[in-house]
N, C-alpha and C positions, 0 to 999 in steps of 0.2 A: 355300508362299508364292504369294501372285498378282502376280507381279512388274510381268506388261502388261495385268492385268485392269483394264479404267475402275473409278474412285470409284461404289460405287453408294450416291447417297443416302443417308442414313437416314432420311429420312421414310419412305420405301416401305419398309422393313424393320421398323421400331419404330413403331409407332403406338399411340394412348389406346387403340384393343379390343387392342392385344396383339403381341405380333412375327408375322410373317405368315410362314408355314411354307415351309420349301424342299419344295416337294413333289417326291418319289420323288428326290430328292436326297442325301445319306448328307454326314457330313465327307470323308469319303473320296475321293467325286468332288468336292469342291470341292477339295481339296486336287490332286488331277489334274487339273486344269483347269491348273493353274501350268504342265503338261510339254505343253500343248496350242500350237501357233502362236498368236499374234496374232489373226488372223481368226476361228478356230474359237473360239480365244475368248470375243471379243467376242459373238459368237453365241450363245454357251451362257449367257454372263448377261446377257444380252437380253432370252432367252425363259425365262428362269427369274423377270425382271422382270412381264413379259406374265403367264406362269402366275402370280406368286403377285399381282396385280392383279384376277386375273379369282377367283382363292379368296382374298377380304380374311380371311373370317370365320375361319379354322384357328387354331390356335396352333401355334410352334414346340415342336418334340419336345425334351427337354433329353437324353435318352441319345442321339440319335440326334450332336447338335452335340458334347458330348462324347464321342463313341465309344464308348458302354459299354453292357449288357448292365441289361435291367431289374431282373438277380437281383444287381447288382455292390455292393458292402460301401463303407461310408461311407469306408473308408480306400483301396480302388482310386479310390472319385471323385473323392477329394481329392487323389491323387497323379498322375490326369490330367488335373485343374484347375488345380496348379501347374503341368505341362508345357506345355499350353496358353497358359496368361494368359501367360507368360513368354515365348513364341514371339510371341502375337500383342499382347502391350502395345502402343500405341501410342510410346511412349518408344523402345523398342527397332525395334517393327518399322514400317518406312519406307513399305512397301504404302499405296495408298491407301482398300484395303478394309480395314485392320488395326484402326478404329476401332468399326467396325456389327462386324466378327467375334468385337472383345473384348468387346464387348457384351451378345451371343447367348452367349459362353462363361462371362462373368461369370452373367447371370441365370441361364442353365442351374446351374449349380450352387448359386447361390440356392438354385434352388427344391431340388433334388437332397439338398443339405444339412441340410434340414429337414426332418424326418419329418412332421409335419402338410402341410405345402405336398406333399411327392411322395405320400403317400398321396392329397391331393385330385386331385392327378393321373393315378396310376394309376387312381383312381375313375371321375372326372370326363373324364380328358384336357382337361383347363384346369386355367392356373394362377388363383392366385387376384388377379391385378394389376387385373381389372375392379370386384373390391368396395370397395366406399365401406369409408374408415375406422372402425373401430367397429360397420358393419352385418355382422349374418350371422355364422353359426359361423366364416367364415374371413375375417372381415375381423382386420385383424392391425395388432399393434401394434411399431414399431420401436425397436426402443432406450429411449433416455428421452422418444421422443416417438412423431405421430401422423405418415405421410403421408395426404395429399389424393391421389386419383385424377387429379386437374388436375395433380400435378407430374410426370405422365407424357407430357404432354404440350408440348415445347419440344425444338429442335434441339439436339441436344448435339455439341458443340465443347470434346474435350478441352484444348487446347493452351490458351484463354483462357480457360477455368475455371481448370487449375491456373496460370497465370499470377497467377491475379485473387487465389487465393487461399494460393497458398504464398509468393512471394515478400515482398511488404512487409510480412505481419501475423507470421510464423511464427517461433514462439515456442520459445525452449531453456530450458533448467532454469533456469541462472544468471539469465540476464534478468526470467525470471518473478520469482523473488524477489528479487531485487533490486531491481528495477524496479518488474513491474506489481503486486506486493504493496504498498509502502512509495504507491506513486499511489492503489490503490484507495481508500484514505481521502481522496481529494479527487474521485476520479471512479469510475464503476462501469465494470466489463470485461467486453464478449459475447466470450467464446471459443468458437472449434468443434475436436471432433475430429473428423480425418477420418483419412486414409490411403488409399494407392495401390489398396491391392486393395478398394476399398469401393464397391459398385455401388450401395447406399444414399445415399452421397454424394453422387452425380453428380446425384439428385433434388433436394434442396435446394439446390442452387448459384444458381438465378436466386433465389428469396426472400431466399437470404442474402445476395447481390447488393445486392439493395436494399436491406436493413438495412442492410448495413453503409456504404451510402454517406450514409444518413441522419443514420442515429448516430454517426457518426463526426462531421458537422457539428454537432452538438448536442454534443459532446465525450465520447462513451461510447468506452472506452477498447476497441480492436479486439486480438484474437488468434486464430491457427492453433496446434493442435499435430497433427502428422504421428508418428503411434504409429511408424511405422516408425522412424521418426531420433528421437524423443524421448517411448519408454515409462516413460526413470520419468520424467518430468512426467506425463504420462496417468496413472501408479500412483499419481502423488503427491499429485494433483488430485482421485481414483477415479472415474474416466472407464476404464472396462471395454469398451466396446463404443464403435464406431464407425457411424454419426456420433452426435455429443453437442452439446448444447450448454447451457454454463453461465456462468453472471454469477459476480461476483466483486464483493466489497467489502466496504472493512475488513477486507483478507486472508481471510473467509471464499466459502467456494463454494457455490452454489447451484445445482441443477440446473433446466433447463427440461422439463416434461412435457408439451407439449401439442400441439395441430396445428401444425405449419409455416407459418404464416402471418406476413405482415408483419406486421398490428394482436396478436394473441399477443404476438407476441417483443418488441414497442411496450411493451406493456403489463408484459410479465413486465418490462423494463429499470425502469419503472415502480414496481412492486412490492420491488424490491430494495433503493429508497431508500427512508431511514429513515421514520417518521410524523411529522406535526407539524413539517416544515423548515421549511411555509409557513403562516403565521397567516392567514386571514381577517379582514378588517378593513372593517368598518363603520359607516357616521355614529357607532354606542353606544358601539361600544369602541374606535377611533382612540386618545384621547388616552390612556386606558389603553397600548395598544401604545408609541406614541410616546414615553411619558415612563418607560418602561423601560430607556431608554438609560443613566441614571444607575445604575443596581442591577445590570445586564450589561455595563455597559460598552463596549458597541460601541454603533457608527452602525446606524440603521433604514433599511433599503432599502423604498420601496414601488411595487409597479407596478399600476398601471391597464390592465385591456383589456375587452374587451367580450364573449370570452369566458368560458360556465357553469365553465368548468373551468381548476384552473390549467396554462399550456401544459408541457410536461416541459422545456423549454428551460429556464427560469424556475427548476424546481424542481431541476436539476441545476445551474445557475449556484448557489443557496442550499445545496446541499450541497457543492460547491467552496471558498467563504467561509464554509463555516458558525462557524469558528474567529474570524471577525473582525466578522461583521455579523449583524442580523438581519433576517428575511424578511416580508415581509408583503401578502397581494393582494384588489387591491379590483372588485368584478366591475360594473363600470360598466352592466351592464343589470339592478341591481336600485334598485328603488326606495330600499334602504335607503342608499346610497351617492350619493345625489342632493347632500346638504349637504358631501359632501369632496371633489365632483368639483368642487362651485361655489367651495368654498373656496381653492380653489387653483389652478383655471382650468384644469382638465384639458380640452386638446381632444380631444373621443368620434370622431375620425377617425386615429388613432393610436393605439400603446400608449406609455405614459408611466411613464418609470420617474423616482423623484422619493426624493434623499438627506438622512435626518435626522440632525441632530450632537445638542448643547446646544440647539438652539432648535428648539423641535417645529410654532412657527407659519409656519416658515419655513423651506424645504430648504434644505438647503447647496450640492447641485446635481440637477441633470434632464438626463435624455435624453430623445428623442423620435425615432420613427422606425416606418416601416409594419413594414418586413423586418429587425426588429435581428437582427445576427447576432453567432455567440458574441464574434468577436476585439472586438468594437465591447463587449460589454457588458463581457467581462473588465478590458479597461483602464477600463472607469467604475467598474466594483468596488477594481479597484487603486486607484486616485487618490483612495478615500475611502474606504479601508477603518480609519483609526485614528479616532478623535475628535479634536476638536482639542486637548483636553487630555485624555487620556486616563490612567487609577490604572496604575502599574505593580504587576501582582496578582502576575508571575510569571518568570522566568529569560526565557522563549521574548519576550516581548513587551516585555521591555528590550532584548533584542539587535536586535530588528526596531527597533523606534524610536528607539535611542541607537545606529547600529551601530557600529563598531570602523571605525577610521579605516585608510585602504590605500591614498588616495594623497592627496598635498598639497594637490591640488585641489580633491578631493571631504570636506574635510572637515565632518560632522557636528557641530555643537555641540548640548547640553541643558538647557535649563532646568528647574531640578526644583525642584516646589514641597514642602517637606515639613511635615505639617499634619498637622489628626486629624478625625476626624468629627463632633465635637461642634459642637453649634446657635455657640457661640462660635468656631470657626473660618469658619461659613458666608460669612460678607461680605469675608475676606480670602479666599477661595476663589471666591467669584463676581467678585473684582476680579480676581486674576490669568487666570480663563478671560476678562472681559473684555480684558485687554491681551494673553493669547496671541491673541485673535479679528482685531488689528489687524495684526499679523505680516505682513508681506510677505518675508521674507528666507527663501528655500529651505533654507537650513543651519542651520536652528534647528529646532528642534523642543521641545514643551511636554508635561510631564508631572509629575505627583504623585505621592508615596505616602502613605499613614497611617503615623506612624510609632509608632505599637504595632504592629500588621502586618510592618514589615518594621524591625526596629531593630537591626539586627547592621549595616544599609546606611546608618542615618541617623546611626549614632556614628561614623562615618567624618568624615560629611557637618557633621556638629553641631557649632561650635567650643567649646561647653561640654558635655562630658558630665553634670556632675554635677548640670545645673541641672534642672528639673522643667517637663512638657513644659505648658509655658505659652503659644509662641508659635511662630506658624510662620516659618520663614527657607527665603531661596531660595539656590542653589547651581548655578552653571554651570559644569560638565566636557564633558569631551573622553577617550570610550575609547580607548585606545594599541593591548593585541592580545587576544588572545582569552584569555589567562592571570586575566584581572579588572583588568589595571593601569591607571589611569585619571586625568588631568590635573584641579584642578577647585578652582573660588574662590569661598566664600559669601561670598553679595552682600551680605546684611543679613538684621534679622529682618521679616519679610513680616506687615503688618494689612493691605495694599488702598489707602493710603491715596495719595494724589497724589503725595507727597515717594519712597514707595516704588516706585511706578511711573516715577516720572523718574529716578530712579538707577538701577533697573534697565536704563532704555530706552541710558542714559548708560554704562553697563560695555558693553552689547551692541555699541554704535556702537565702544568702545574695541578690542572683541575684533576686530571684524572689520580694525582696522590691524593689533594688535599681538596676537597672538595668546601670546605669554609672560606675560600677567595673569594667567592660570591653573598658578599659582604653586608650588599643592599640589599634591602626586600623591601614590598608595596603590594599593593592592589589593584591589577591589573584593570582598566577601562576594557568594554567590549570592543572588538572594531568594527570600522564603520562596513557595511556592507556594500563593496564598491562596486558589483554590477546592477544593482536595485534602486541603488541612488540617483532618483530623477530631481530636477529642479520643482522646487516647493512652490504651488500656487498658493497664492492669494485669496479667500473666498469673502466676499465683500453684504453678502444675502445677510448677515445676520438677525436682520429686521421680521422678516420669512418667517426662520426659522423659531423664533422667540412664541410667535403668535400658534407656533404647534409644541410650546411647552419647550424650546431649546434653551441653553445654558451657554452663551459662547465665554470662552473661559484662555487671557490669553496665557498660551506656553510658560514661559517666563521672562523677567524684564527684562534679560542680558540680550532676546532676541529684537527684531526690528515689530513696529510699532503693528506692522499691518499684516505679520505674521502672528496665525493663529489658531489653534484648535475645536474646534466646532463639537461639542458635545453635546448629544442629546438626553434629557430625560426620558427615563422610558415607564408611560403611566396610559390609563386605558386610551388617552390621545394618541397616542402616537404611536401604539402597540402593534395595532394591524398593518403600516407602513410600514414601518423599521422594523419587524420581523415578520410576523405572517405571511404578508405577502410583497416579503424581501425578492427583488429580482434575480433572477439564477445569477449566480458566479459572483453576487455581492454576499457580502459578510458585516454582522454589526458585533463588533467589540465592547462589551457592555461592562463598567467597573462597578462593582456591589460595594455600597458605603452606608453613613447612617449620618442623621446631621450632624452628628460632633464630630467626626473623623470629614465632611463635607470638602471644606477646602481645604487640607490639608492635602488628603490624595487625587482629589481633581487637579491639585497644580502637580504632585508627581507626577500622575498618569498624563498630564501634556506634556511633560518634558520625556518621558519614554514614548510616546508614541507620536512625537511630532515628527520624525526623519519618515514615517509611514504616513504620511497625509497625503502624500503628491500620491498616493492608487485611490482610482476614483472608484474600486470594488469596495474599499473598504468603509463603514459609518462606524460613529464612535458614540457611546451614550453610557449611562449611569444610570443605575438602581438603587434608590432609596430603601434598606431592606426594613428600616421603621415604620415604613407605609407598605411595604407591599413584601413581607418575610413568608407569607404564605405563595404566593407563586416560584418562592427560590425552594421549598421543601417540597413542592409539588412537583419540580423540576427536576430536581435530586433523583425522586420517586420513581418518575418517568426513566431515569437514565444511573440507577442503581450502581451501575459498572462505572457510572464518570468520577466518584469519588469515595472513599473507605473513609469514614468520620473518625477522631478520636473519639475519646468520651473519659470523665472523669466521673466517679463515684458510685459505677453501676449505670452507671449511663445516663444520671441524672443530668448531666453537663449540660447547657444550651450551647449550641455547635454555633460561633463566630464566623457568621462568614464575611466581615469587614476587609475589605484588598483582595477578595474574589475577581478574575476578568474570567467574563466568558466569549469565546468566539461564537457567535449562532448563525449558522445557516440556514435558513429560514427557507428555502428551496426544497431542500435535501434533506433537511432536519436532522442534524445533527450538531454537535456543541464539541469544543474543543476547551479544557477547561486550566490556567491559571489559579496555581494556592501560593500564597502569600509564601517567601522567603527573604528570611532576614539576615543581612549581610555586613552590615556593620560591624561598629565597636560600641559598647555598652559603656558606659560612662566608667566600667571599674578596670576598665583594657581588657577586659574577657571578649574573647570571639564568639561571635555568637555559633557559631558552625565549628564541626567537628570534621575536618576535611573535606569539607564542602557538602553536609549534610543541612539540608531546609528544614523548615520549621513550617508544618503544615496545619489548617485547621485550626488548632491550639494553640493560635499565636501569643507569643507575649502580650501582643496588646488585648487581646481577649480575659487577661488578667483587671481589666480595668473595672471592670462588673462587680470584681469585689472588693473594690476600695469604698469608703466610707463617701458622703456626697463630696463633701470638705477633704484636700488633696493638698498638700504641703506644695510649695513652688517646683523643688526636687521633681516630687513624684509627677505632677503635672508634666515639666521637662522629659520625664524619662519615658514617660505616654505617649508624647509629641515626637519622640525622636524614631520610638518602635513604629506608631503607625505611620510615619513618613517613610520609613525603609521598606516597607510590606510590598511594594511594589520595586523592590531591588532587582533584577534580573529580567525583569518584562520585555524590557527591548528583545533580550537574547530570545525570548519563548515567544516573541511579534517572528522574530528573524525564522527561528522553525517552525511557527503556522506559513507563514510566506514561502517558503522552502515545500510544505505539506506534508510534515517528517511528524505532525503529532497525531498520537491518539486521538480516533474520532469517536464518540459517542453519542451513537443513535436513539433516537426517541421515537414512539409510535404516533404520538400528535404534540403538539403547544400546551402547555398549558391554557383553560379557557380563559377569557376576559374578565371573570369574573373573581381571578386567583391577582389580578393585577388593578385591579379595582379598591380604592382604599374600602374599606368599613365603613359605613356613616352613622 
């Protein structure tokens, strides 16, 4: 230790030509210098200052700084490299020479560790830190990328590099997937790895400095991970070496390769967004763009600036909304954009961003500003991200616009117009988007559906079913909880006409006294998911499949004969195909049952998951958990985070996992995991939910364990009716795996074959 030795510098120790050599110096007397007085000292590293001033050009000897012997074995170097760095860390050692010595000991065994680098040194006696990137036999490449010789040049300040960069960004297992997985589809993520013992790292700290204060304004999502405190994320991520850095979106990873530089890493964040988020848009094709709104269904965003190129602000705002709006930019310095910059009074001293609904002559709204920043554009995107009357296509975009009511104050009401697409509905369908247009009332909200599209929702809604869909009629509810159950009064049948809009306008004005007009209530069906919905094939194999343990199982009778659901058993036959070595980007949906619940939820589970058969990613199969209960707790094990067990009695409880689905990705290894909720009505009219609260784990029918063998008929029925609902909601939790909006939960490997193996 140099307990009274001054700070020296590091500029005069580490410089762009190279660390400046302790001439005729050894560790050994530097390390005696510690048993020296004060004054002697100070004197000894004075002129150790002076001498290596007046010799800039040497380079430091790396046996000499390590102690060792130029014939010493890659495994002595390493074993006095950890005694070293350990002594003189910074963290640990308090000296204020401890930072330039860790330094000199880090790089020394750089180069020491490398046969190419200490061969060019035995050669040469130079290291190779003056060659440009890429030139020369020994210019050398790092990891997944390039350093520049300029990053060798800046003061280094351990204490506010790792400040700057382990605390606020640093990233653990859980939170990555949990978190910056399920965000990546609204924003991209720069991650770096680094770690403590990385002398690599301490080079890029100022460039990644400044990305990340950039990008982070622009809303690219920041992360650290520190391989020391969290190697399996680095393993899980395959980030191998230190330092790395990679983007991240729509859960997948990407690495960067390239120099260190600001504009690269600009560019690479650049690169990771999708193609085609933002349309170009010119005097030719404007009204094309514009009148798209009706066939997509969202509002058109357009912004005007006067930059060739579009800004990445702009293009990351568009892949944020991409689910709710569309993008489109107009580069005000071509000639071709002269008639829509006139048409709509665009000032060319600004950037102009400008929102289209139903009326494409005319924005619904504008911002305007030199320096827009993200929080400013986010809430213009929010405030006008629906239509004003907007098709209900799908489950996700009724709950946004009709949401479930949570407190008296903030209630929701919906007007739902239900109609069809033919030329004879048009004129009641342009009158009602006219009278939604006049809407001043915050708690209303205006929407439509077709009702061939979505008619399991509109026989609720329709007070005649049997009649023939001739006429559109409107209908004002009120969602109760997230179960489907919903308040709700048709108004009348809807043509447009004046008499229909005055009675309309005349219920609205009643609703808001008395809000008990909405007389009806029911149980909302899901709706169908109308962009996903492809026409259903036919699979005819079932012969195939039988002879690998299949179960073909059809839907149910009300369908056609040769429609049908293909489920597999998944037993040590069939284990390695259908997951192990599942082909990337396929998934196998697996429902956990037990032979007495058998067919009861195999006919649920086809009838919820038959509108998902036409994706040919997707396999469907079944877990007997009476034959094989130890690979679903082995599973569990593996993936602790996928589910919180109840437990009754101290924890004695056996944990029912009867109407479990698990999604497995068998590529990727991860599982997206289905618990049983129950939705009904109880034979006593009790709801089983408490504002749309599930019943997880501890299902009712898990009560069936402690009935006697002998079961009164009652109790038998009331068995039968719980585990047929256990599977109530699936469609809706098939519709947000498909979507990729659920929690993913990683595992380190499969369970073995021998966990899915019965006993014999």
């Amino acid at each position: 230790m140099l307990p009274n030795t001054p700070r020296v510098p590091s500029a005069h120790l580490f410089t762009s030509a190279g660390t400046n050599r302790l001439k005729n110096m050894d560790i050994v007397s530097v390390m005696a210098a510690s048993r020296m007085s004060v004054p002697l000292a100070v004197v000894v590293v004075l002129s150790v200052l002076l001498t290596g001033a007046a010799h800039a050009g040497p380079e430091m000897d790396p046996y000499k700084i390590l102690g060792v012997t130029r014939s010493a074995s890659q495994a002595e170097i390493k074993k006095v490299y950890k005694r070293l760095a350990k002594e003189w860390h910074p963290d640990k050692n308090k000296n204020p020479g401890a930072e330039d010595m860790f330094i000199k000991i880090t790089k020394s065994y750089e180069i020491l560790s490398s046969e190419d680098k200490r061969a060019n040194y035995d050669r040469y006696g130079q290291t190779d830190d003056t060659q440009p990137y890429g030139g020369g036999r020994y210019g050398h490449q790092h990891d997944n990328f390039y350093f520049d010789e300029s990053f060798y040049n800046f003061p280094f300040n351990s204490k506010s590099s790792r400040d700057f960069a382990d605390s606020k960004y640093t990233l653990h297992f859980n939170q990555y997937v949990n978190d910056v997985v399920p965000d990546s589809y609204k924003r991209p993520y720069l991650i770096k790895i680094t770690s403590d013992w990385c002398f690599s790292c301490i080079h890029i700290e100022p460039v990644w400095k400044e990305v990340v204060q950039e990008m982070e304004t622009l809303g690219v999502g920041i992360g650290v991970v520190d391989v020391g405190y969290e190697r399996r994320l680095a393993n899980h991520l395959g980030a191998h070496r230190t330092p790395s850095i990679l983007g991240v979106i729509n859960g997948k990873v990407t690495f960067f390769h390239y120099a260190v530089a600001k504009e690269h890493i600009r560019q690479f964040v650049e690169d990771l967004l999708p193609q085609r988020l933002v349309e170009w848009v010119t005097d030719k094709n404007n009204l094309q763009f514009l009148s798209s709104w009706h066939k997509l269904n969202k509002p058109h965003v357009l912004l005007f600036d006067q930059v060739p190129v579009v800004p990445l602000l702009y293009k990351l705002t568009a892949f944020a909304h991409k689910d709710y709006l569309q993008f489109g930019y107009v580069d005000q310095g071509l000639s071709e954009t002269a008639d829509l910059q006139k048409q709509f009074n665009i000032n060319t001293y600004a950037p102009t961003m400008l929102v289209f609904k139903e009326r494409i002559d005319k924005p619904a709204d504008i911002i305007q500003a030199k320096g827009m920043k993200k929080q400013i554009i986010d809430e213009f995107m929010s405030n006008n991200r629906f239509l004003l009357v907007p098709r209900l296509v799908n489950q996700k975009l009724f709950d946004e616009l009709c949401p479930v009511k949570q407190f008296h104050r903030r209630r929701k009401y919906c007007v739902l117009l239900i109609t069809g697409d033919e030329e004879t509905f048009s004129f009641g369908n342009d009158a009602f988007l006219l009278f939604a247009s006049t809407n001043a009332k915050e708690v209303v909200r205006f929407g439509y559906v077709y009702q061939r599209q979505q008619q399991p929702l509109c026989d609720i809604f329709t007070q005649n079913k049997d009649s023939e869909e001739s006429s559109a009629q409107v209908v004002i509810l009120e969602r109760r909880n997230a179960a489907g159950k919903a308040l709700f009064k048709p108004v009348s049948a809807w043509n447009g006409s004046k008499e229909d809009q005055q009675l309309l306008l005349e219920e609205l004005e009643r609703l808001q006294k008395d809000p008990s007009i909405l007389v009806h209530d029911a149980v909302l069906p899901e709706l169908n998911n109308e962009r996903d919905m492809m026409p259903l094939l036919s699979l005819i194999f079932s012969a195939l499949f039988i002879l690998f343990g299949t179960v073909v199982i059809q839907a149910f009778s009300r369908l056609p004969k040769k429609n049908f659901v293909e489920v597999t058993e998944l037993t040590n036959i069939t284990y390695i195909s259908n997951l192990v070595k599942l082909r990337p980007g396929h998934m196998n949906i697996v429902l956990v049952l037990t032979d007495a619940s058998k067919n009861i939820l195999l006919s649920k589970f086809a009838k919820e998951v038959y509108t998902f058969t036409g994706s040919l990613t997707l396999h469907f199969s079944f877990l007997n958990i009476d034959k094989h209960g130890e690979w679903m707790n082995t599973l569990l094990e593996y993936a602790q985070d996928a589910v919180q067990m109840d437990q009754d009695d101290g924890g004695t409880h056996k944990m029912d996992y009867t109407g479990f689905v698990l999604a497995l990705n068998g590529h990727k290894k991860y599982l997206c995991l289905f618990r049983p909720v129950y939705t009904g009505e109880d034979p006593d009219g009790k709801s089983s939910e408490d504002e749309g609260g599930g019943v997880a784990g501890r299902s009712r029918s898990g009560s069936r364990d402690d009935h006697p063998p002998r079961r009164s008929k009652r109790s038998r029925s009331l068995s039968t009716l719980q585990i047929h609902h256990k599977l109530d909601r699936l469609g809706l939790w098939m519709e947000r795996l498909m979507e990729g909006t659920l929690p993913r939960h990683y595992i380190p490997t499969w369970p073995g074959l021998d966990k899915i193996t019965p006993s014999k």
